[in-house]
Every structure is written in C-alpha cells, then in structure tokens.
Residue, then its C-alpha position, 0 to 999 in steps of 0.5 A: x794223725x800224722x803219716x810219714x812215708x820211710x820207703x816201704x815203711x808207714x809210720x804213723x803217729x797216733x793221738x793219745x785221745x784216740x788210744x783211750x778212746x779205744x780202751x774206754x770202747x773195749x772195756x764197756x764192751x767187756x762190763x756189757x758182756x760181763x753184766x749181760x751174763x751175770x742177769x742171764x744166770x741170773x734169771x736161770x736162778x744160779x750164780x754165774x760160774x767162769x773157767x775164763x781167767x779174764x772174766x775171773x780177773x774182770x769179775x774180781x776187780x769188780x766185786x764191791x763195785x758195779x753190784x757185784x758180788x762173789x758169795x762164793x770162790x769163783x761163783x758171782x752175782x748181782x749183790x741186790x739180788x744176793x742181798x733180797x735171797x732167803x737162806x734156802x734160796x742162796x743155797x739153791x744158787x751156789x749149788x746150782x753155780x757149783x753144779x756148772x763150775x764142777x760138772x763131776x760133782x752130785x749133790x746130796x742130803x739136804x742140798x738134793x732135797x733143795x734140788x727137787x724143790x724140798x723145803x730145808x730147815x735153814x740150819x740145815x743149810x751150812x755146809x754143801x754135801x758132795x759126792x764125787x767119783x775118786x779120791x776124797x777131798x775136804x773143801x774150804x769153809x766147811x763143804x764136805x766132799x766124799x767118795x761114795x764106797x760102791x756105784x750103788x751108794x748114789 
C-alpha cells in the first residue's frame, strides 16, 4: 500500500489482493449466516421463509449448490434434509414456512389436521387449503386461497 499526501487530500492506492480478500471475507460471512439460518429453521421443522431481498438473491443464486433448495416460491431448505422427508412431513414444512412467510393466512382441512399432529392420507396432500380475511385469490400450483363468508366460518 502506497500513500501520497496532495495537501488535505490522502490518496492511497490499494492491492488488488486486498480487495478480494475483503470480498472473499464478506461473502463467507454472508453463506455462514445464511447456512446457520437455514439449520435453525431447520430444527424448528419448517422451511426458512425471508422478506429480505438480499437473502432472496443470495439464497437463489445458491439453490442446486451448497445443498440448497426452494420447494417452494421463497421458502428454502437444506435439499438432504428435503430429500430424506415423507410427503406429510414436506407438507407440515411448507406450511409451516408459509405460516412465517404470510402471517395473515390460517390454514384448514387436511393441512390444519396436519398442524395438530393428525395423520393425513398422502393423496390428500397436494394443494394448501388457506383462509384468509379480504378478497379472494387464487395461488400458483394449485393452492387455494378462500375468504371465508362470516368470522364464524373459521
């Protein structure tokens, strides 16, 4: 490192290596966090759900690498741990990561038999049955979102 004193000005010139070592540095500090997350979601028994676009974007750029995998738009696991899951068990996950990812949703049907711990026949299991208060939308890959027509129907 060079340093050249223009009157109040300090310019220094930096090596390259320096640089990428402190990229290198940032980017283990950010695949560090990001595996500790996904292992503590994890052990909680669901599947790791962000807001954060930078974990988005780190998390996507990693899916098929580092073992990870998105099961389902913006959820993210471990793939061995996905991969070593019963049907009702990745079901119990995605709900659970679309519980954290949509706190306004409340499941029902066979997924709220699945909540308390209920054994589901896995052909049961394809599409999240949702109840959400406001208007009614229709979700990808077959999930159905409904608005239920009193507070009691809940």
């Amino acid at each position: 490192m060079t340093m050249v004193h223009l009157s109040d000005v300090v310019v220094m010139k930096v090596s390259n290596t320096v640089l990428k070592h402190k990229h290198a540095t940032r980017n283990t500090l950010a695949r560090n966090r990001m595996l500790a997350r996904l292992t503590e979601t994890a052990k909680q028994g669901a599947l790791l759900a962000t807001h954060d676009n930078t974990e988005l974007m780190w998390l996507r750029r990693h899916v098929g690498t580092d073992d990870i995998a998105e099961p389902e738009p913006y959820l993210f696991c471990f793939q061995h741990d996905w991969d070593a899951l019963t049907p009702a068990e990745r079901a119990l996950r995605t709900i659970k990561g679309l519980a954290e990812f949509h706190p306004d949703w409340a499941f029902w049907g066979y997924d709220a038999a699945l909540l308390w711990g209920l054994e589901v026949p896995n052909d049961l299991l394809g599409p999240r049955f949702l109840v959400k208060t406001g208007c009614s939308v229709t979700l990808s890959s077959g999930r159905r979102l409904l608005r239920p027509q009193m507070a009691g129907a809940l």
